[in-house]
N, C-alpha and C positions, 0 to 999 in steps of 0.2 A: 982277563975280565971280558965279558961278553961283550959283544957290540949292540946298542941301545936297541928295540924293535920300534923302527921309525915310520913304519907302513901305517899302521889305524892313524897316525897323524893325518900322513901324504893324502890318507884314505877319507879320513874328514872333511881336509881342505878342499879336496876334491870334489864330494857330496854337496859341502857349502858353495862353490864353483857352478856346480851342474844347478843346482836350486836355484843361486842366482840368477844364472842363463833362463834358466825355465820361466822365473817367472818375468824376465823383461821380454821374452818369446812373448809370454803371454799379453803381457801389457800389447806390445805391439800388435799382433793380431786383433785386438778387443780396437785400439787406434784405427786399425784398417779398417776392421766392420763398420766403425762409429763413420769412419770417414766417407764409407760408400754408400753406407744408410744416407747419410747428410746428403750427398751427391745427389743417390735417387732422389729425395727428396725435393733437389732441385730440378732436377729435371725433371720430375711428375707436374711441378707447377706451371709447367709448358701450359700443357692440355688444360690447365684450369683458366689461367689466366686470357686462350685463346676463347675461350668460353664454347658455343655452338653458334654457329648462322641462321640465322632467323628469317624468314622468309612470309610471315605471318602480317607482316606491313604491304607487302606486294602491292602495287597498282597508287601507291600512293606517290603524288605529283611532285617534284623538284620543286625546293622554296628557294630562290635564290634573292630575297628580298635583302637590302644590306651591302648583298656583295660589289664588288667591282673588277672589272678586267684588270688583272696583270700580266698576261700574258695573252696574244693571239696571234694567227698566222693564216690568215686566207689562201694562200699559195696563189695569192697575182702575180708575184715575179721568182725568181731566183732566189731560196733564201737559206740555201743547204751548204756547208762551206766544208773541208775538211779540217782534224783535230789542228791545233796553232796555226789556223788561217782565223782570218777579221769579216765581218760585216755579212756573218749571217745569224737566223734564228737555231738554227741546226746543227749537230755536225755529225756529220755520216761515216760509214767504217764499222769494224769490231769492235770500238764502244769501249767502257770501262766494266768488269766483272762479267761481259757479257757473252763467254761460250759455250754456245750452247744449238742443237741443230746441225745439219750436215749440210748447211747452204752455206758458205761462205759471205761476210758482211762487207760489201766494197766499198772505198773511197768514193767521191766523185770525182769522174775525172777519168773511170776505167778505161779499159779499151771498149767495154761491152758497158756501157754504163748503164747501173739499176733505175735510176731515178729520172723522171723528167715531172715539166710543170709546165703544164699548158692547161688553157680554158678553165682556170681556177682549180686545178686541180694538180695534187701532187700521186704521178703513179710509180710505186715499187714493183718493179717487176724477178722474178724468180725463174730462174731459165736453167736449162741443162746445156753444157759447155763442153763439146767434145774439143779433143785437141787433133787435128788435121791431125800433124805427123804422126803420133805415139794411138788416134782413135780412141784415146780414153776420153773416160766422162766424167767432169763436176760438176758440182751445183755453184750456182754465187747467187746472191740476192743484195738487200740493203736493210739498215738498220738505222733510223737517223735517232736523235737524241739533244737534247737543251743543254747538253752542257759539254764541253770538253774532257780530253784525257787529266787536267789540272782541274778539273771542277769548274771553270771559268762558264759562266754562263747562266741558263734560269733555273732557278731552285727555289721553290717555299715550302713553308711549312703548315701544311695542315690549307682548309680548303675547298674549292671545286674543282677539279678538272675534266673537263671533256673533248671527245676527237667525232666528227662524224668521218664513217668510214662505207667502204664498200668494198667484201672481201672477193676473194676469186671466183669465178664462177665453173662450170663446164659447157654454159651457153644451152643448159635443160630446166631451168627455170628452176620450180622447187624441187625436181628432183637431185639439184647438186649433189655431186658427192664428190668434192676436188682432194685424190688422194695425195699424200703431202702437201698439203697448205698449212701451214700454222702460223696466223697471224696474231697476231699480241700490241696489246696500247695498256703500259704499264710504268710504273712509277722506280725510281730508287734512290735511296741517301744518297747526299753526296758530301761522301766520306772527305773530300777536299775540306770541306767547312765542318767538320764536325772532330771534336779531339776525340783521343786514342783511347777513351773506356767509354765513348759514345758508343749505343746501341746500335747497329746500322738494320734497314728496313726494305724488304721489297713488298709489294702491290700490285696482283696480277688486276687490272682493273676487266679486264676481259684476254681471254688465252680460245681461239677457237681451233679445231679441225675440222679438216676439210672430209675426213672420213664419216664425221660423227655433227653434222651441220646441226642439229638442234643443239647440242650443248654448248651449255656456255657456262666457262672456267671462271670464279675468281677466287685468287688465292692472295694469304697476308705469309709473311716469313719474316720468321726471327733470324736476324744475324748477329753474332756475338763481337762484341768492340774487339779490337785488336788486345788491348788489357781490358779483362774484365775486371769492373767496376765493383762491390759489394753487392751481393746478390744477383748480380746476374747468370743468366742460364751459362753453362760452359760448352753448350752444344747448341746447332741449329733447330730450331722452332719452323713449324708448318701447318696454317691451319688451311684445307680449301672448300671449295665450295661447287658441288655443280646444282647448277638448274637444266633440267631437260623443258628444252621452250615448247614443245610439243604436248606435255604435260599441263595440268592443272595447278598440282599438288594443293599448296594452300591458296593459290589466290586467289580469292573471292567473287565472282564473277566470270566476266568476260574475258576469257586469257588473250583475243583479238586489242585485246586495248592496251598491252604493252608489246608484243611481238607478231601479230598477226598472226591469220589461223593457220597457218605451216608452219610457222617456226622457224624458218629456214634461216642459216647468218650468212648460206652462200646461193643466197637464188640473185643477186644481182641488184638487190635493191641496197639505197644505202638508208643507215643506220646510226643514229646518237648512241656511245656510250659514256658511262661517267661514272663519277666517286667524288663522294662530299666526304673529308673529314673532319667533324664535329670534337668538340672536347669530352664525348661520351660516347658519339655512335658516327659510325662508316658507314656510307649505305652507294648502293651500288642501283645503278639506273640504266634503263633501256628507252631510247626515245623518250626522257623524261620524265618516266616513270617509273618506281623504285621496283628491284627485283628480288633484292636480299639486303641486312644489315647485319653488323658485327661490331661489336663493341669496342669502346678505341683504349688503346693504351698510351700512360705517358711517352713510350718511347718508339710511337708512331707518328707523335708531332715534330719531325724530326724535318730539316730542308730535303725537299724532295725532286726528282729532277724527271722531266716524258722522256720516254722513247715508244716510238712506233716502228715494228719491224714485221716483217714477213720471212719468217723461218720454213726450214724444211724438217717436218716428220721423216728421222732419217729410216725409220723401218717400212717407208712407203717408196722412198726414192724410186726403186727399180718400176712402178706401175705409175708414179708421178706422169700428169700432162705437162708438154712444156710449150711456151713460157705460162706462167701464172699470173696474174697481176691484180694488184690493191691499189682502192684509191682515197684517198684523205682529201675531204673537203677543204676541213677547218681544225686547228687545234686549236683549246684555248685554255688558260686558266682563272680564277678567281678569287679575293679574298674579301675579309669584312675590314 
């Protein structure tokens, strides 16, 4: 008796086999696209939700009607301490998320210390550091900051704050052009207080160079909670802004009535800058007077903490003057 022909079986189950496979291949691919569409989709909503900067307000006056000081800091005495030390407004060093520039952020206390405060004033200084024996060279500078490596210290949410400053010069008045200087008075979450699918936030309130002395930098950034929450972006968010001060553009009048008619942030004079944020609108100030706004998000009303630093533009080092030096009047903040 013949042996059955068992093959178109084998050969069936097979086809039914492959068909299956194919179509859960399918499925799955159709799952990915859906899944990356959805992705884009959220990350498209960056750019909408940062909306555009508006610069159309220009020249319009700081309302600080309401508010009250929460914060301030004249730099009459000593008030910069470093991370888990007591009894000051500041605390000086590399800071919490803060690497960034080819200057090194020192303690106080160095051997070369950045920082000193005299005659009401606090100066950060940026110097090039050769080492005797070995003849190489670095940068160190300082970075102070309101809160500690624990978050311990001043933080609010939403607000006024401002810093009068005076950035480096090269001692040619408006003609400055101090290569690597990069001075910054800027805001950040402080993720100490804030749980683990909180949005975290930074705030360039001003970012200048010393190459490029008219301009002036502000920038807002998304940072994504450690667990993202429902809906949040899965990537970082950036929106910024420059105004060249030497320019018009929109604002209406006399451009001498927020920056004077050079522009300059490094001729030596000093300067109020600032940032109100409103439960609707940002707006960014120069001596008082507004320069741009930006629209607020819920999850920019977040505890926020200063830092004032003088960084180094590290693609300028090698033609850097040295030392550099900043100085800060006053910082202070404000709320309703």
């Amino acid at each position: 008796m013949a042996a059955p022909n068992v093959q178109p079986i084998i050969d069936a189950a097979w086809a039914t086999v492959e068909a299956d496979l194919a179509a859960k291949t399918a499925l799955l691919a159709a799952t990915e696209a859906e899944r990356a569409r959805l992705q884009a989709v959220v990350e498209g909503l960056g750019p909408m939700f940062f909306s555009n900067w508006d610069e159309t307000k220009a020249g319009t006056p700081v309302d600080l009607a309401g508010y009250v000081e929460t914060f301030r800091d004249n730099f009459d005495a000593m008030s910069i301490v470093n991370s888990g030390q007591t009894g000051g407004k500041w605390y000086a060093g590399p800071g919490t998320h803060t690497s960034f520039g080819d200057a090194s952020f020192k303690p106080v206390g160095s051997a070369i210390d950045p920082y000193l405060i005299a005659n009401g004033e606090c100066r950060i200084r940026m110097e090039k550091i050769v080492n005797p024996t070995t003849g190489t060279a670095s940068w160190q500078s300082g970075l102070i900051q309101t809160v500690d490596a624990k978050g311990v210290g001043f933080s609010q949410a939403g607000g006024y704050f401002e810093a009068r400053m005076k950035f480096p010069t090269n001692g040619q008045g408006n003609l400055a052009n101090v290569k690597g200087a990069w001075p910054a008075f800027w805001l950040l979450s402080n993720d100490a207080v804030l749980p683990t699918t909180k949005t975290r936030m930074e705030f360039d309130i001003v970012e200048a160079y010393g190459s490029d002395p008219a301009g002036l930098h502000a920038t807002v950034h998304y940072k994504p909670a450690p667990v993202l929450a429902p809906g949040a972006f899965a990537a970082r968010q950036t929106k910024a802004n420059y105004v060249g001060l030497k320019s018009v553009k929109n604002l209406a009048g006399n451009k001498a009535l927020i920056w004077g008619a050079n522009g300059n942030m490094f001729n030596g004079e000093w300067k109020t800058y600032g940032v109100m944020f409103g439960d609707t609108i940002i707006q960014i100030f120069v001596d008082g007077l507004e320069v741009c706004r930006f629209p607020t998000q819920p999850w920019m009303l977040t505890p926020v903490y200063i830092l004032v630093n003088l960084a180094m533009n590290g693609s300028e080092k090698s033609t850097a003057p040295s030392p550099q030096d900043m100085s800060i009047d006053y910082v202070r903040a404000m709320a309703r």
